[in-house]
Every structure is written in C-alpha cells, then in structure tokens.
N, CA, C and O atoms as a Tripos MOL2 file, in Angstrom:
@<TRIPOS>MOLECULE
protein
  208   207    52     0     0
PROTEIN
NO_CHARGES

@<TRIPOS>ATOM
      1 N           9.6710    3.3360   38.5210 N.3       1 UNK1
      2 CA          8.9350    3.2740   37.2790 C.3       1 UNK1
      3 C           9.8230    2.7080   36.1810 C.2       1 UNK1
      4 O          11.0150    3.0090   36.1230 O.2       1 UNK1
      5 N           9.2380    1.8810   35.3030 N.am      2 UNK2
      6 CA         10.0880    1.1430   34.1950 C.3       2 UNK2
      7 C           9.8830    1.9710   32.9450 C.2       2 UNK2
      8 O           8.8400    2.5150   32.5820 O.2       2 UNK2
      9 N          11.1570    1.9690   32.3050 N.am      3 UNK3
     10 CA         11.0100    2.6310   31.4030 C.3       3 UNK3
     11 C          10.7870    1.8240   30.0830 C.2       3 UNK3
     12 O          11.1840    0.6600   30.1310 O.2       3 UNK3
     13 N          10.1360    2.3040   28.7370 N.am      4 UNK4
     14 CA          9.7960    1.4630   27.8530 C.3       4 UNK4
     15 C          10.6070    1.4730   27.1290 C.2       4 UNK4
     16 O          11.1620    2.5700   27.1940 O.2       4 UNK4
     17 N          11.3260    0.4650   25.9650 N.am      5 UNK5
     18 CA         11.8950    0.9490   24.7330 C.3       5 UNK5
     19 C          10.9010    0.3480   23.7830 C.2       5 UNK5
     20 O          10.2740   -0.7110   23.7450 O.2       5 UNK5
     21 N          10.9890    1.3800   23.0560 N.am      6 UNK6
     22 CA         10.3690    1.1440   21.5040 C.3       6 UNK6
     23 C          11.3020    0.6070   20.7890 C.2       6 UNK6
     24 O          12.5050    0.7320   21.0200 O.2       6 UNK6
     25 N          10.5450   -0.3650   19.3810 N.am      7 UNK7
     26 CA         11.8610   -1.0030   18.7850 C.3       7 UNK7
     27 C          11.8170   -0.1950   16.9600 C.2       7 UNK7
     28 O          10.7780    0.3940   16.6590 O.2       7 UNK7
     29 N          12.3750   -0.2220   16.4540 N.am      8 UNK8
     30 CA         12.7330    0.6550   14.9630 C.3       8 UNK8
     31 C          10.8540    0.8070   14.7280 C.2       8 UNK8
     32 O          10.5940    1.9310   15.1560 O.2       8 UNK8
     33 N          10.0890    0.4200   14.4450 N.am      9 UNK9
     34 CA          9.1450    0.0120   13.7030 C.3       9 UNK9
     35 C           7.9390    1.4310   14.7740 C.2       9 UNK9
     36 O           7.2470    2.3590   14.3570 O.2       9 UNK9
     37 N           8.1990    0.9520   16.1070 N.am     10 UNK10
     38 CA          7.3670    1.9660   16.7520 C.3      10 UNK10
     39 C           7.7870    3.1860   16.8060 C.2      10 UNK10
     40 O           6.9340    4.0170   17.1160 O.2      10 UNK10
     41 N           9.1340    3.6610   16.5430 N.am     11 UNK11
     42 CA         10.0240    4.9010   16.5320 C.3      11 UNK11
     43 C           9.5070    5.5200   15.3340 C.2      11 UNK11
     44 O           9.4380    6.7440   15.2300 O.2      11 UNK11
     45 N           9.1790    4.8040   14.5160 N.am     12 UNK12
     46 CA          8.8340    5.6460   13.1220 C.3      12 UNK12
     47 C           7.5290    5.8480   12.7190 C.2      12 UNK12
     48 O           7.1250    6.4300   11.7130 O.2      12 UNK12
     49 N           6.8560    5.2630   13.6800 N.am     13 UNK13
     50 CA          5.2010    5.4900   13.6330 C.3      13 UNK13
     51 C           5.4490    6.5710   14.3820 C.2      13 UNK13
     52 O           5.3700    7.6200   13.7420 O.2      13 UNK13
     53 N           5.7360    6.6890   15.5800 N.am     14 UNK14
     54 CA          5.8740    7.8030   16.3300 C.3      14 UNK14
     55 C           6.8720    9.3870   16.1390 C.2      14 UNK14
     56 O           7.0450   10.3460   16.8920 O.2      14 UNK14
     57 N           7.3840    9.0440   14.7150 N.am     15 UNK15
     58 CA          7.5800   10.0970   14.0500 C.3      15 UNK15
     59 C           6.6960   10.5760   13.0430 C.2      15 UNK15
     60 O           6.3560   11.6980   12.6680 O.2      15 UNK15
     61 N           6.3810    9.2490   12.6640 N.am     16 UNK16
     62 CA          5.3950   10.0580   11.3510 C.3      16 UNK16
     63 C           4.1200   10.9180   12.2320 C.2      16 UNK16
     64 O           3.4690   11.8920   11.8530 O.2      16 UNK16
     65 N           4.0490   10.2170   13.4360 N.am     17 UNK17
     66 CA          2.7080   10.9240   14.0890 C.3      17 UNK17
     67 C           2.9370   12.7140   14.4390 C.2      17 UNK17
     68 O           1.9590   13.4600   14.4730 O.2      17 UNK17
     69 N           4.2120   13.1710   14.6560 N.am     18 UNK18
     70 CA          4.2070   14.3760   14.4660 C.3      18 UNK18
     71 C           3.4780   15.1320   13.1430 C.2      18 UNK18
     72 O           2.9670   16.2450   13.2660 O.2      18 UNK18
     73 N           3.4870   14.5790   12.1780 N.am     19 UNK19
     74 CA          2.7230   15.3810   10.8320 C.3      19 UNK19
     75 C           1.3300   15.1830   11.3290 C.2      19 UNK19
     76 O           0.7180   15.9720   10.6090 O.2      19 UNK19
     77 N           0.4400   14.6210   12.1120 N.am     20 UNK20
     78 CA         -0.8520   14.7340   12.5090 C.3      20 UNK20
     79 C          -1.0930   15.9680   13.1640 C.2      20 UNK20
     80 O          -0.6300   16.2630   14.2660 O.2      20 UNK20
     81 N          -2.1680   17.0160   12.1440 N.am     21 UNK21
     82 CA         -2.1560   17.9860   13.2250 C.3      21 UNK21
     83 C          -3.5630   18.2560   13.1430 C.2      21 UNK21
     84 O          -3.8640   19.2890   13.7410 O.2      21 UNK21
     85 N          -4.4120   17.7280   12.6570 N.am     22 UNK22
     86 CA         -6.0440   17.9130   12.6730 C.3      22 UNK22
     87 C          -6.7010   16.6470   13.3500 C.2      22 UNK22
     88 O          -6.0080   15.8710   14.0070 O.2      22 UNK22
     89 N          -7.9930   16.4670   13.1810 N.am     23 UNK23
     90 CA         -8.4450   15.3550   14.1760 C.3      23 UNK23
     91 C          -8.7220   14.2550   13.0470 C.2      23 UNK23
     92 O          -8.8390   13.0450   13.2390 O.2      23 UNK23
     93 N          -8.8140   15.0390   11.6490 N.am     24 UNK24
     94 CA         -9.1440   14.7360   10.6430 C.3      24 UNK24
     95 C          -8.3940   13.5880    9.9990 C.2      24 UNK24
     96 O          -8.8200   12.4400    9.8700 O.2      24 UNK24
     97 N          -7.1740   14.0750    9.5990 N.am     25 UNK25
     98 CA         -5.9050   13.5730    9.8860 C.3      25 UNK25
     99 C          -5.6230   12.3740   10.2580 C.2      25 UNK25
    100 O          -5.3440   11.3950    9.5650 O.2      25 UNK25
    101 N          -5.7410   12.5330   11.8960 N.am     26 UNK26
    102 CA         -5.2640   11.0260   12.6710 C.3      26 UNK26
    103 C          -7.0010    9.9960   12.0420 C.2      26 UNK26
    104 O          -6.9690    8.7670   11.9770 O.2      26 UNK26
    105 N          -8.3020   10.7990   11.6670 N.am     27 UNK27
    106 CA         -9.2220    9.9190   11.6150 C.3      27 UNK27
    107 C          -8.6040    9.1220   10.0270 C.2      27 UNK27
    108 O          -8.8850    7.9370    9.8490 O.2      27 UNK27
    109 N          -7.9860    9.6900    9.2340 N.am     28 UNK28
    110 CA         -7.8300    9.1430    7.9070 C.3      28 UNK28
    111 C          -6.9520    8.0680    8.4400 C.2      28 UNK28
    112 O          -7.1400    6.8530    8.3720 O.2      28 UNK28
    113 N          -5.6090    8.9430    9.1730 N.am     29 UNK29
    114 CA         -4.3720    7.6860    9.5200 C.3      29 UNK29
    115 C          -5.3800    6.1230   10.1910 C.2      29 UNK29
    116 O          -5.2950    4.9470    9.8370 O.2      29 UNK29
    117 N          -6.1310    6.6720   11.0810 N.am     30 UNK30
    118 CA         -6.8400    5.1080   11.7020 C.3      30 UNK30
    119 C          -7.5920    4.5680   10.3270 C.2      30 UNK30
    120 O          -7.2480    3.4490    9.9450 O.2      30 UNK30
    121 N          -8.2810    5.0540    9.7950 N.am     31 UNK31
    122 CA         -8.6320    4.2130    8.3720 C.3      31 UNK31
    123 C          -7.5820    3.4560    7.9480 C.2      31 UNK31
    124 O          -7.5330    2.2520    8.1990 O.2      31 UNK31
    125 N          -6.7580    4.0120    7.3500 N.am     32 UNK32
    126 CA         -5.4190    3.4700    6.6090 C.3      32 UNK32
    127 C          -5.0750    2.3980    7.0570 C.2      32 UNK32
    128 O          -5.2450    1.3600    6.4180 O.2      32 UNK32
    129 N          -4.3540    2.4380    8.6000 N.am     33 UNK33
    130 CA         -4.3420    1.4990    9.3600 C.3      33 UNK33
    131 C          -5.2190    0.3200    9.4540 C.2      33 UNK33
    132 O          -4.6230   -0.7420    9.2740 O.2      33 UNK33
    133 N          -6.4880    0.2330    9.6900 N.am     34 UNK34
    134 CA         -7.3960   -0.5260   10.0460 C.3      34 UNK34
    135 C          -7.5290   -0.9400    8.4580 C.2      34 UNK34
    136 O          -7.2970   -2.1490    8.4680 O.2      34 UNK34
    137 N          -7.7660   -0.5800    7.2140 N.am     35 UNK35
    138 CA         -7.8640   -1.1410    6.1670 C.3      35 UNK35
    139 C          -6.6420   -2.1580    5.6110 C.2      35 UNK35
    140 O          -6.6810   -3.2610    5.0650 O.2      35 UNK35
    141 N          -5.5580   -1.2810    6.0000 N.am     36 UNK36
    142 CA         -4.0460   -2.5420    5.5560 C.3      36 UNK36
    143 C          -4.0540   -4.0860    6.6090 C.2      36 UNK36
    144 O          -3.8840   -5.2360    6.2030 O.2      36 UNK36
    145 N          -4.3340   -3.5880    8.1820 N.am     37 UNK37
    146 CA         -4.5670   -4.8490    8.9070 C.3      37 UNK37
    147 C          -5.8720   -6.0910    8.2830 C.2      37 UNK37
    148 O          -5.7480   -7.2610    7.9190 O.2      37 UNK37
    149 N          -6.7780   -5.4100    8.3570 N.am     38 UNK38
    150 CA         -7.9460   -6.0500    7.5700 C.3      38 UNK38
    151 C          -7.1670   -6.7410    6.0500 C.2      38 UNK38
    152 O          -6.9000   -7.9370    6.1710 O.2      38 UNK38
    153 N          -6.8460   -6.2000    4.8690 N.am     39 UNK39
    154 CA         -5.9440   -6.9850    3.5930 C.3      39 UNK39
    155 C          -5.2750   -7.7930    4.2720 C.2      39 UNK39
    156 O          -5.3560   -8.8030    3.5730 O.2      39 UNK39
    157 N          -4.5930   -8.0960    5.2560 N.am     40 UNK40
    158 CA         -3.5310   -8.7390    5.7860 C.3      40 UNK40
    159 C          -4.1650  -10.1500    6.2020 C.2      40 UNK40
    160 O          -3.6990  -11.2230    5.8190 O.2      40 UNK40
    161 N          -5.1630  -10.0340    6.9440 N.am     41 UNK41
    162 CA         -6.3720  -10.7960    7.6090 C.3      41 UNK41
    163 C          -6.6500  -11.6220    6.6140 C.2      41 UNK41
    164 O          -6.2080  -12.7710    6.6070 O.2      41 UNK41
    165 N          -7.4260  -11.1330    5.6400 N.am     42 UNK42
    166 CA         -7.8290  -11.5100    4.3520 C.3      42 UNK42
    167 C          -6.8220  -12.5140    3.8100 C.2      42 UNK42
    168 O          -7.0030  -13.7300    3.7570 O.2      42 UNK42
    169 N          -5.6920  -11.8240    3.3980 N.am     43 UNK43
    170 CA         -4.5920  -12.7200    2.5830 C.3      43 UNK43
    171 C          -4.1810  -13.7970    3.4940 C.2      43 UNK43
    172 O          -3.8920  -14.8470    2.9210 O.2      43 UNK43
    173 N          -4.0900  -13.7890    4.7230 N.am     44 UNK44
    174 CA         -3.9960  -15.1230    5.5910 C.3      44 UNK44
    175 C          -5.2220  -16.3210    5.3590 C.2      44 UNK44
    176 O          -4.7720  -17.4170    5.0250 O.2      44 UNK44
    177 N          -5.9950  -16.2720    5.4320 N.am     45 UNK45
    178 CA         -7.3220  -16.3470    5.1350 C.3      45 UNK45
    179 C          -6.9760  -17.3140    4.0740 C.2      45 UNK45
    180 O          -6.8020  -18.5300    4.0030 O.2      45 UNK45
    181 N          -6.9400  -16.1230    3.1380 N.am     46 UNK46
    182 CA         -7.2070  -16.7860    1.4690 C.3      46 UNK46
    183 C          -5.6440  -17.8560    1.3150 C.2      46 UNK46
    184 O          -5.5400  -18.7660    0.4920 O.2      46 UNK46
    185 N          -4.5900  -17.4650    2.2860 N.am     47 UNK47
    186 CA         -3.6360  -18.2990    1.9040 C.3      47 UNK47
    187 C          -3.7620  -19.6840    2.4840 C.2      47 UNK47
    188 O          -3.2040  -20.6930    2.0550 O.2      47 UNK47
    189 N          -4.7450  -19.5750    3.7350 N.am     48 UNK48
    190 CA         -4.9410  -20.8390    4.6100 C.3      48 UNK48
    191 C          -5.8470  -22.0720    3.7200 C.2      48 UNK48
    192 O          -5.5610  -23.2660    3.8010 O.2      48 UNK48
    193 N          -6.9210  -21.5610    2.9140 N.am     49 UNK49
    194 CA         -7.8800  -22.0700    2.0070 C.3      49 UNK49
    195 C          -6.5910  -22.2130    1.0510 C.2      49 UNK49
    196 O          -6.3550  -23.4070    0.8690 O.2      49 UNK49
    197 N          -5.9630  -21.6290    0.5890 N.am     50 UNK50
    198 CA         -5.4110  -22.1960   -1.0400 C.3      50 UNK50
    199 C          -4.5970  -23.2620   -0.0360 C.2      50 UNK50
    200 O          -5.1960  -24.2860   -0.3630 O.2      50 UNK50
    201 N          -3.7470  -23.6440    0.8460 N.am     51 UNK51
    202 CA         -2.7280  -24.5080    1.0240 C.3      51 UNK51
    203 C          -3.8760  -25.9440    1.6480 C.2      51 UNK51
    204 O          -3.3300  -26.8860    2.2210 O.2      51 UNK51
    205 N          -4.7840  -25.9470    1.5360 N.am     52 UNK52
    206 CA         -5.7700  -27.1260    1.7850 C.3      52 UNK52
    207 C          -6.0290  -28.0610    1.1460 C.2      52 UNK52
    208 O          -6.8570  -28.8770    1.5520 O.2      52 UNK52
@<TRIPOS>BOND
     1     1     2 1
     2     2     3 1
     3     3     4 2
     4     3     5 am
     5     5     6 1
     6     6     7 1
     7     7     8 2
     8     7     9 am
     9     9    10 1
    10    10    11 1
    11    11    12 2
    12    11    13 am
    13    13    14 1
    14    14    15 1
    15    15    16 2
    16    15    17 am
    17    17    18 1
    18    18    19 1
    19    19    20 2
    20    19    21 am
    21    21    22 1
    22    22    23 1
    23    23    24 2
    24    23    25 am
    25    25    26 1
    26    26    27 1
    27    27    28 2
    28    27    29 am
    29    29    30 1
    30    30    31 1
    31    31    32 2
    32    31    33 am
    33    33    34 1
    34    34    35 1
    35    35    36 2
    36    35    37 am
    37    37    38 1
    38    38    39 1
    39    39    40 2
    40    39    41 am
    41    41    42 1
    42    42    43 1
    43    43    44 2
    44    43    45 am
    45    45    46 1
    46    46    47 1
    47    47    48 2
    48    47    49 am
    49    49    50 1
    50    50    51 1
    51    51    52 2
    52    51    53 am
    53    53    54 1
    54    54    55 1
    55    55    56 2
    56    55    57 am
    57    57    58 1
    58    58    59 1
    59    59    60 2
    60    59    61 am
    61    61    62 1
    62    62    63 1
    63    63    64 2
    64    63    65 am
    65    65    66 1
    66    66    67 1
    67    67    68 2
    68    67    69 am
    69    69    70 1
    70    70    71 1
    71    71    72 2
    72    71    73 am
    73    73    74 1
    74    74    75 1
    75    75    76 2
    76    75    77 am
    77    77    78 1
    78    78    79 1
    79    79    80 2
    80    79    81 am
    81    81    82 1
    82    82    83 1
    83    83    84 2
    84    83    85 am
    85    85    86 1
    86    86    87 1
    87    87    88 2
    88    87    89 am
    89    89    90 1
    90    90    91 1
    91    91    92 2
    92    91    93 am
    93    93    94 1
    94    94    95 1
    95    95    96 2
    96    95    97 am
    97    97    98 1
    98    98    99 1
    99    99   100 2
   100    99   101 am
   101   101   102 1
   102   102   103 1
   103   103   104 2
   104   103   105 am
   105   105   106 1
   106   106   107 1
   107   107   108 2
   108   107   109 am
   109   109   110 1
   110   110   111 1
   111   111   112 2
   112   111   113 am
   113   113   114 1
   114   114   115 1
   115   115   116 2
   116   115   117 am
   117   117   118 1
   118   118   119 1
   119   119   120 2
   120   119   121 am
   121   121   122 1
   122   122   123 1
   123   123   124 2
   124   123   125 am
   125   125   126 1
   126   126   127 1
   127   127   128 2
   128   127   129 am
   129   129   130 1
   130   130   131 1
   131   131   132 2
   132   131   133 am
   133   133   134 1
   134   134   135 1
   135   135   136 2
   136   135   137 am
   137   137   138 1
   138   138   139 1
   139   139   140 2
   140   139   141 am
   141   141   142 1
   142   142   143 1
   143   143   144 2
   144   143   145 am
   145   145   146 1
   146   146   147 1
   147   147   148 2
   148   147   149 am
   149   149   150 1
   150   150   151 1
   151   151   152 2
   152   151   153 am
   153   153   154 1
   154   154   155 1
   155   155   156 2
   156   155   157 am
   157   157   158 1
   158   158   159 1
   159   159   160 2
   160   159   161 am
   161   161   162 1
   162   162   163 1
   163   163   164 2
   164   163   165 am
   165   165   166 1
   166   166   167 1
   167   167   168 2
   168   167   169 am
   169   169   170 1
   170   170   171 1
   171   171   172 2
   172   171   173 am
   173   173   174 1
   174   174   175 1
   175   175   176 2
   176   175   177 am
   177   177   178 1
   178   178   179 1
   179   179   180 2
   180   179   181 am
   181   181   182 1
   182   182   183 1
   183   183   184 2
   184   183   185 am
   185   185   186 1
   186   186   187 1
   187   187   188 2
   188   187   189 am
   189   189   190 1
   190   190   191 1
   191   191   192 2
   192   191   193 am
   193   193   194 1
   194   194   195 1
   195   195   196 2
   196   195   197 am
   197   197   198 1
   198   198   199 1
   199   199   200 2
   200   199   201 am
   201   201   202 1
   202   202   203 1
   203   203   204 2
   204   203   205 am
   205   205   206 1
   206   206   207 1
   207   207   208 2
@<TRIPOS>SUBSTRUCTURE
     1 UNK1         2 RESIDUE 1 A UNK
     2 UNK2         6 RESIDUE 1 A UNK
     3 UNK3        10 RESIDUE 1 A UNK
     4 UNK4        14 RESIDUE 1 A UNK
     5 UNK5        18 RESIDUE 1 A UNK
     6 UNK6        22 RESIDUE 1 A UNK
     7 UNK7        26 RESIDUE 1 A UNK
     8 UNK8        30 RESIDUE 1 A UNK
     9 UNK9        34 RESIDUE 1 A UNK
    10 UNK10       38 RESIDUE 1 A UNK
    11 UNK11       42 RESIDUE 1 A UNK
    12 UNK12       46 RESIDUE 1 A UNK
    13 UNK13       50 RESIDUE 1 A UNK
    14 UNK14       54 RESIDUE 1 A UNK
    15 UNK15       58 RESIDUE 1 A UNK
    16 UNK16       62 RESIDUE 1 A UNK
    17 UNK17       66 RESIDUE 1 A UNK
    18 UNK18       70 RESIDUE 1 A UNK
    19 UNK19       74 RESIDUE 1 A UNK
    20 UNK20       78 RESIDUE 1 A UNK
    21 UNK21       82 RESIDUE 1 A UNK
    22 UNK22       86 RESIDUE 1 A UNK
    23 UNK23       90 RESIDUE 1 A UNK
    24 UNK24       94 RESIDUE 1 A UNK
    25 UNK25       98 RESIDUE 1 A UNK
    26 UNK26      102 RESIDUE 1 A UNK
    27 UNK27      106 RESIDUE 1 A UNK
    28 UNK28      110 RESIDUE 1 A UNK
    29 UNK29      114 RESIDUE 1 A UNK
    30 UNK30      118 RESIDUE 1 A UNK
    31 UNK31      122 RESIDUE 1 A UNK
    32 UNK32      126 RESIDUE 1 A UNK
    33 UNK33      130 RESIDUE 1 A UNK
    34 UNK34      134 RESIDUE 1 A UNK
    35 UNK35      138 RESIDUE 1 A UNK
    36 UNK36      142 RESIDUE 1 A UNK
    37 UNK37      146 RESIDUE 1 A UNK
    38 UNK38      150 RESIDUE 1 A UNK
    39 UNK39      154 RESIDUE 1 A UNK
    40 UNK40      158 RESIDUE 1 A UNK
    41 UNK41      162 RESIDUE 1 A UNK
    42 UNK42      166 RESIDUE 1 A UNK
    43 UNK43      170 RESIDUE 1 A UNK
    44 UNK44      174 RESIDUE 1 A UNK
    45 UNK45      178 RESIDUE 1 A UNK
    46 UNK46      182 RESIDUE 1 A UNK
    47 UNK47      186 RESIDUE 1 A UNK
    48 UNK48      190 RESIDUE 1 A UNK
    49 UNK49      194 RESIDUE 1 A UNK
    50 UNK50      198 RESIDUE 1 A UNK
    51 UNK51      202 RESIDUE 1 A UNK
    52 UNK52      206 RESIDUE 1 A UNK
C-alpha cells in the first residue's frame, strides 16, 4: 500500500478540520469553501474579458 503525503496547504485544512464538531459546522465550512472557489471563478472570468 502507498502511502500519501500531504503538502503544507492540505496539513492545515486537516487541522483546522479538528474544530468541526457538529454536522452544522462542516455544512457552513462547505459553504465557505464553495463560495471563495466560485469568487475565484468569477475573477478569472472577469479578468479574461478585461485583458480582451
């Protein structure tokens, strides 16, 4: 079996995920998440149209 390494960035998601302790919780953290990826989307987007 291979073992995985995580690199800095997944180590610290996977710390902050210890403070999840309701279902509630991880449902806000997936909002959060899914709303900053989405801005990100967007600003690519809007940066692809302005450099045209």
């Amino acid at each position: 079996m291979e073992t995985t390494k995580f690199n800095q960035a997944q180590q610290h998601i996977l710390q902050m995920m210890s403070y999840i302790k309701t279902p509630e919780a991880l449902q806000e953290l997936e909002q959060v998440l899914s709303d900053y990826f989405a801005r990100k989307v967007d600003e690519e987007i809007f940066e692809s149209y302005a450099n045209e």
